[in-house]
PLY file of the C-alpha trace (Angstrom):
ply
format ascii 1.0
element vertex 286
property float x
property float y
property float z
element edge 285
property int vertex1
property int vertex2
end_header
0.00 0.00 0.00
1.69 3.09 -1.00
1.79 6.14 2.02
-0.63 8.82 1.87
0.25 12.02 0.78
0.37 13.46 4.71
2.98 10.51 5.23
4.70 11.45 2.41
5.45 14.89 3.71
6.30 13.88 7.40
9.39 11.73 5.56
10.79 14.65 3.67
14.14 16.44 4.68
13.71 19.50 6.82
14.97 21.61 4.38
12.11 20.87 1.50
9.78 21.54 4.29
11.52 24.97 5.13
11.64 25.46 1.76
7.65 24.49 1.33
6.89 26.63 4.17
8.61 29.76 2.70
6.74 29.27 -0.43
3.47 29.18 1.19
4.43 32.20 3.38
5.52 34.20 0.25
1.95 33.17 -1.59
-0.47 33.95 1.49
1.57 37.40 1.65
0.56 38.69 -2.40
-2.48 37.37 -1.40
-3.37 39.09 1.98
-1.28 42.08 1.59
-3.34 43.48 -1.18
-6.55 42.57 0.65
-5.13 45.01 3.80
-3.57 47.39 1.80
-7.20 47.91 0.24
-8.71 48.30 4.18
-6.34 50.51 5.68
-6.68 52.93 2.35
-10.53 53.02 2.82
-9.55 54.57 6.26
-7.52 57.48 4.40
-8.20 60.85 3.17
-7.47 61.70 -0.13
-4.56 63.94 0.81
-2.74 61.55 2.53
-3.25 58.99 -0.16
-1.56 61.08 -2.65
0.89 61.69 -0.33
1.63 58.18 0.82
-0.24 55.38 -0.73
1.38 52.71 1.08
1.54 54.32 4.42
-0.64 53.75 7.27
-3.14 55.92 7.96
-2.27 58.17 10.95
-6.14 59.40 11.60
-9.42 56.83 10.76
-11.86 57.92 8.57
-15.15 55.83 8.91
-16.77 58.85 7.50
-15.47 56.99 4.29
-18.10 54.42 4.41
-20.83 55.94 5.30
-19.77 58.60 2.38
-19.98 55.49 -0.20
-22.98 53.66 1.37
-24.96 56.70 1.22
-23.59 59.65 -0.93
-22.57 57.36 -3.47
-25.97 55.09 -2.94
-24.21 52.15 -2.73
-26.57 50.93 -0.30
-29.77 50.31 -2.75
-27.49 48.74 -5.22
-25.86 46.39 -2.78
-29.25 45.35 -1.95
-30.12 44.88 -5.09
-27.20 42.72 -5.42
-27.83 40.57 -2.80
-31.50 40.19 -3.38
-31.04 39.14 -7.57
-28.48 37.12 -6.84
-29.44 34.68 -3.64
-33.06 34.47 -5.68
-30.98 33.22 -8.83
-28.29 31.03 -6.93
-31.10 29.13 -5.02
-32.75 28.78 -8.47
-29.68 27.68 -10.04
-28.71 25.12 -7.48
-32.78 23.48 -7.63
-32.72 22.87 -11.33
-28.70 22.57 -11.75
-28.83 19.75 -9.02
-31.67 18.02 -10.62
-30.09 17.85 -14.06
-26.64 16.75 -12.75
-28.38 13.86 -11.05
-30.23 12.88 -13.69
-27.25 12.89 -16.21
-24.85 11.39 -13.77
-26.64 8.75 -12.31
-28.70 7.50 -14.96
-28.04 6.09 -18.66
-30.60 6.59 -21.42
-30.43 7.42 -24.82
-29.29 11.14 -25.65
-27.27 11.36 -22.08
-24.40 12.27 -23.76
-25.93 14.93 -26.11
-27.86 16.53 -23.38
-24.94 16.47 -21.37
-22.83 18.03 -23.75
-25.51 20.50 -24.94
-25.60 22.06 -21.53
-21.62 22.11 -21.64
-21.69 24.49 -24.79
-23.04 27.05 -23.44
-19.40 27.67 -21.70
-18.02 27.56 -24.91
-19.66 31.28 -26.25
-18.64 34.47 -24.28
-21.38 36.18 -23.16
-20.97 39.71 -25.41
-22.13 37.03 -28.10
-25.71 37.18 -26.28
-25.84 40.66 -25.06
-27.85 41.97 -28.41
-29.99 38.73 -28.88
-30.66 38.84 -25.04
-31.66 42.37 -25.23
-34.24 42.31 -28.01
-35.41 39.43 -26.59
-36.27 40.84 -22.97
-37.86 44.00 -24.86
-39.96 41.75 -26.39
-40.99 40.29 -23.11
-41.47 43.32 -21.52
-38.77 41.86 -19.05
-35.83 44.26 -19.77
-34.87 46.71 -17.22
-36.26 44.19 -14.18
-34.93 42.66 -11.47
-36.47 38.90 -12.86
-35.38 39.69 -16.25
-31.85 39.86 -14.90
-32.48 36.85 -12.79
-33.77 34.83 -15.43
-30.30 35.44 -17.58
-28.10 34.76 -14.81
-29.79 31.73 -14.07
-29.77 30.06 -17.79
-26.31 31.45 -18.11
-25.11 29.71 -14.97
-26.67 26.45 -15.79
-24.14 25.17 -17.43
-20.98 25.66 -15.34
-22.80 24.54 -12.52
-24.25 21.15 -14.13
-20.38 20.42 -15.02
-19.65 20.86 -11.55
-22.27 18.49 -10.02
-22.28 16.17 -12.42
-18.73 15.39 -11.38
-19.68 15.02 -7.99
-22.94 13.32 -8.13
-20.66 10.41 -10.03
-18.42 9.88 -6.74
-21.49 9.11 -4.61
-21.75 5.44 -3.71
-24.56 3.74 -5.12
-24.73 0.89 -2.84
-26.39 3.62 -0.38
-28.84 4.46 -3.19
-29.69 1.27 -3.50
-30.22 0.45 -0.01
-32.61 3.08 -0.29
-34.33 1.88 -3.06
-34.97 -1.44 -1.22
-36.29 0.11 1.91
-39.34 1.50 -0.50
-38.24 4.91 -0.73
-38.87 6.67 -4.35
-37.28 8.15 -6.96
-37.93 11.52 -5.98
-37.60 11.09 -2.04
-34.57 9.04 -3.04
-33.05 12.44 -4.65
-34.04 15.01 -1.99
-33.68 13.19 1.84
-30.54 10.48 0.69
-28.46 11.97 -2.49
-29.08 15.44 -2.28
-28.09 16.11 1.66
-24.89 13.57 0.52
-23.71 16.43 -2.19
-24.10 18.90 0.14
-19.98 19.87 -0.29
-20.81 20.46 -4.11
-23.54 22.12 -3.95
-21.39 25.12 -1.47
-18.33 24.79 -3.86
-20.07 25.53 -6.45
-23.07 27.67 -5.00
-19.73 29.83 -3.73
-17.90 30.09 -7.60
-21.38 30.92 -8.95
-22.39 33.66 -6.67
-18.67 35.27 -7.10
-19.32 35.23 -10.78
-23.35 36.77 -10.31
-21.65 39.08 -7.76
-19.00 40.85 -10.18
-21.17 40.47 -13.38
-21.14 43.62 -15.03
-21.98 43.77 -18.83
-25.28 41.91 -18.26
-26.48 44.14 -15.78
-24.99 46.71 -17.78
-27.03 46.57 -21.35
-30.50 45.09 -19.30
-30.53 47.35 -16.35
-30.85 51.43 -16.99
-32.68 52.68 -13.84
-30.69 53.75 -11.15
-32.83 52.18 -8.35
-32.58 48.59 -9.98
-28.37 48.89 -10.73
-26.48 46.12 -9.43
-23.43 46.28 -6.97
-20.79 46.73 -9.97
-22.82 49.28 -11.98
-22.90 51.06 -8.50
-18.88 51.22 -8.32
-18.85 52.29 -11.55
-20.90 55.16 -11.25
-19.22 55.49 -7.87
-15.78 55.54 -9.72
-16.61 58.33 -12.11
-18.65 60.39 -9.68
-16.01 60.32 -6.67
-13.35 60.78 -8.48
-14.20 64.08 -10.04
-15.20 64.60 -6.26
-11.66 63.60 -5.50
-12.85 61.88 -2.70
-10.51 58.66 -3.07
-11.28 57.51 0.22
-15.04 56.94 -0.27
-13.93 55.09 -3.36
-12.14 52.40 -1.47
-14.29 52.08 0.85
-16.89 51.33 -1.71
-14.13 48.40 -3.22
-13.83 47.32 0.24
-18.04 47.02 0.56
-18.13 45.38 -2.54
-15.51 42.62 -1.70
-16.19 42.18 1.60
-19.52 39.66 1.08
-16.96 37.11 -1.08
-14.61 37.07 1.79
-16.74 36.62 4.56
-18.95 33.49 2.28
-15.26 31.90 2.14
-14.10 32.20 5.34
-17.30 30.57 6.38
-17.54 27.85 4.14
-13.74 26.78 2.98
-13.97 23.62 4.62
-17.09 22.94 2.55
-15.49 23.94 -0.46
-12.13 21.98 0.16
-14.09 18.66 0.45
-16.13 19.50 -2.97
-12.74 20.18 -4.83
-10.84 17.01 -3.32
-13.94 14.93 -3.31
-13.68 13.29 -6.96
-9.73 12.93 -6.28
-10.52 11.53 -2.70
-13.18 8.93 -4.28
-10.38 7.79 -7.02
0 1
1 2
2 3
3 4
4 5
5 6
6 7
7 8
8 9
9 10
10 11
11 12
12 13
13 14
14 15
15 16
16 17
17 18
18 19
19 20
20 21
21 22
22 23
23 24
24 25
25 26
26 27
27 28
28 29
29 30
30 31
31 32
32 33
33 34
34 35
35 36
36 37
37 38
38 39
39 40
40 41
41 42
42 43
43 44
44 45
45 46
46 47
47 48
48 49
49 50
50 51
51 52
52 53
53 54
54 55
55 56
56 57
57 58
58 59
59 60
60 61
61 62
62 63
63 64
64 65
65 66
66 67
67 68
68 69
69 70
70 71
71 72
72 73
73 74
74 75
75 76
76 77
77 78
78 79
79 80
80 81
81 82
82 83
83 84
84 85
85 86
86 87
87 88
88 89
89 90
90 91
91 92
92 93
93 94
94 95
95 96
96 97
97 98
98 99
99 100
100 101
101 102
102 103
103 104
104 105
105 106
106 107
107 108
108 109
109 110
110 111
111 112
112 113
113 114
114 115
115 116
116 117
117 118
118 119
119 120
120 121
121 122
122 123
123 124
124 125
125 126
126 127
127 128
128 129
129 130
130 131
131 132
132 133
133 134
134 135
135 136
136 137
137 138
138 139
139 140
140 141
141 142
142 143
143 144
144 145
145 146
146 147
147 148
148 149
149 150
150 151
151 152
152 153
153 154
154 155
155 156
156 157
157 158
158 159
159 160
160 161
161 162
162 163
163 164
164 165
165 166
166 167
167 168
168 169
169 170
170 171
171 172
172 173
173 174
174 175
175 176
176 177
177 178
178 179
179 180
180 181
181 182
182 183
183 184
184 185
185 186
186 187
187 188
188 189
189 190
190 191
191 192
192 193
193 194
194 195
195 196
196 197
197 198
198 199
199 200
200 201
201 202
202 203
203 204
204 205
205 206
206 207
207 208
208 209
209 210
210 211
211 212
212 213
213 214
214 215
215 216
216 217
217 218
218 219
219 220
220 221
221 222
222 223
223 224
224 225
225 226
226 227
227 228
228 229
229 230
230 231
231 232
232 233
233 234
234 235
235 236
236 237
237 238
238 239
239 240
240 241
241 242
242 243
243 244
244 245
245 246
246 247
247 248
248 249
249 250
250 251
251 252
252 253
253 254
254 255
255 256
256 257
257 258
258 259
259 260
260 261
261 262
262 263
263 264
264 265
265 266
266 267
267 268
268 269
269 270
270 271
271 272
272 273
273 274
274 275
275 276
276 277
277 278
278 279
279 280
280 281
281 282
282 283
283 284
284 285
């Protein structure tokens, strides 16, 4: 039996493990640093970030946030934000979750072709939709609404989250679905009480990459969205950018970045173990 990969390590020289260690510490720095940096310029007035952008701020401004939440109307926008895109991601995990089952656990004729239908729709960026989509929700009298935009995200979502189930769904045992299956439970009840709670790590991994991506989406929002009480986070900083910055009120600015990233961080810090178990679950099942 060969050793695991934690064995592995334990038996390496101390030196490759210094060596490992300083790598990781050198990574986790360009990664954090950036992230603080970004914080402790939110705190800063715009003098003294001309001055010295990489210097720490020797008075606090908080008056920065409420300047972005407010002034800028960031608030609104971040609520719409979080309100289109939790009613999309819980509508994109239902039906993505029911089609990755179905193609992953089940063989009938056309699997394949379904399977790789839903797969090309990674395959075209999205400007390719953006006038098609547009003329479309006119004629639906669904453009410049919050379910229009909900509607695109979700069929534009489908498919990278069906890829990412389907994967998973394949490295649940079936012995414990059929066990199931004997004790009289049914096809449906079988999905949501036994294999559904089961792909509960997938279903965070990839509920966390899709809500990232509905979170920073811009050029949808963009070309469907046009009042200014339905704008989306992003279209918010935008405006934010170009409004604040003939303002020159820098500090508001970053404190809008930091409002805007802040939701991300705070979903992984919560759920990374989930997340590490759906990434490492296929390789863990091999």
């Amino acid at each position: 039996m060969k050793p695991g990969k934690q064995e592995q390590f334990h038996k390496t020289t101390p030196f490759w493990r210094f060596v490992l260690y300083a790598v990781l510490s050198c990574y986790a720095l360009l990664v954090i640093y950036p992230m603080v940096w970004l914080v402790l310029t939110s705190l800063k007035d715009s003098w003294s970030i001309f001055k010295n952008p990489w210097a720490i701020p020797e008075t606090l401004k908080f008056v920065n946030y409420p300047n972005a939440w407010i002034k800028g109307a960031l608030g609104l926008k971040f609520l719409n934000s979080l309100v289109i895109d939790s009613l999309s991601l819980l509508f994109i995990l239902c039906l993505s979750s029911m089609a990755a089952y179905v193609l992953a656990r089940f063989r009938f004729w056309g699997n394949r072709f379904i399977y790789y239908l839903f797969l090309s729709g990674m395959i075209l960026p999205v400007f390719l939709g953006i006038v098609p989509l547009f003329i479309l929700m006119q004629k639906m009298k669904l453009l410049n609404t919050r379910i229009g935009l909900g509607v695109i995200y979700v069929s534009y979502s489908l498919s990278f989250t069906i890829f990412i189930l389907c994967g998973f769904f394949k490295t649940l045992p079936k012995e414990l679905a059929e066990a199931a299956v004997i004790d009289g439970c049914s096809p449906f009840a079988l999905f949501w009480k036994v294999m559904l709670p089961l792909a509960k790590p997938g279903l965070v991994t990839a509920g966390i990459f899709v809500f990232i991506g509905l979170w920073n989406e811009y050029p949808l929002a963009l070309v469907l969205i046009s009042s200014d009480k339905l704008q989306t986070l992003p279209l918010g900083l935008a405006n934010l950018t170009m409004t604040l910055k003939y303002q020159s009120d820098w500090g508001a600015l970053f404190a809008g970045l930091v409002i805007a990233v802040l939701p991300t961080v705070i979903l992984y810090i919560l759920f990374q173990k989930q997340i590490q178990a759906g990434l490492t679950a296929g390789a863990i099942k091999g």
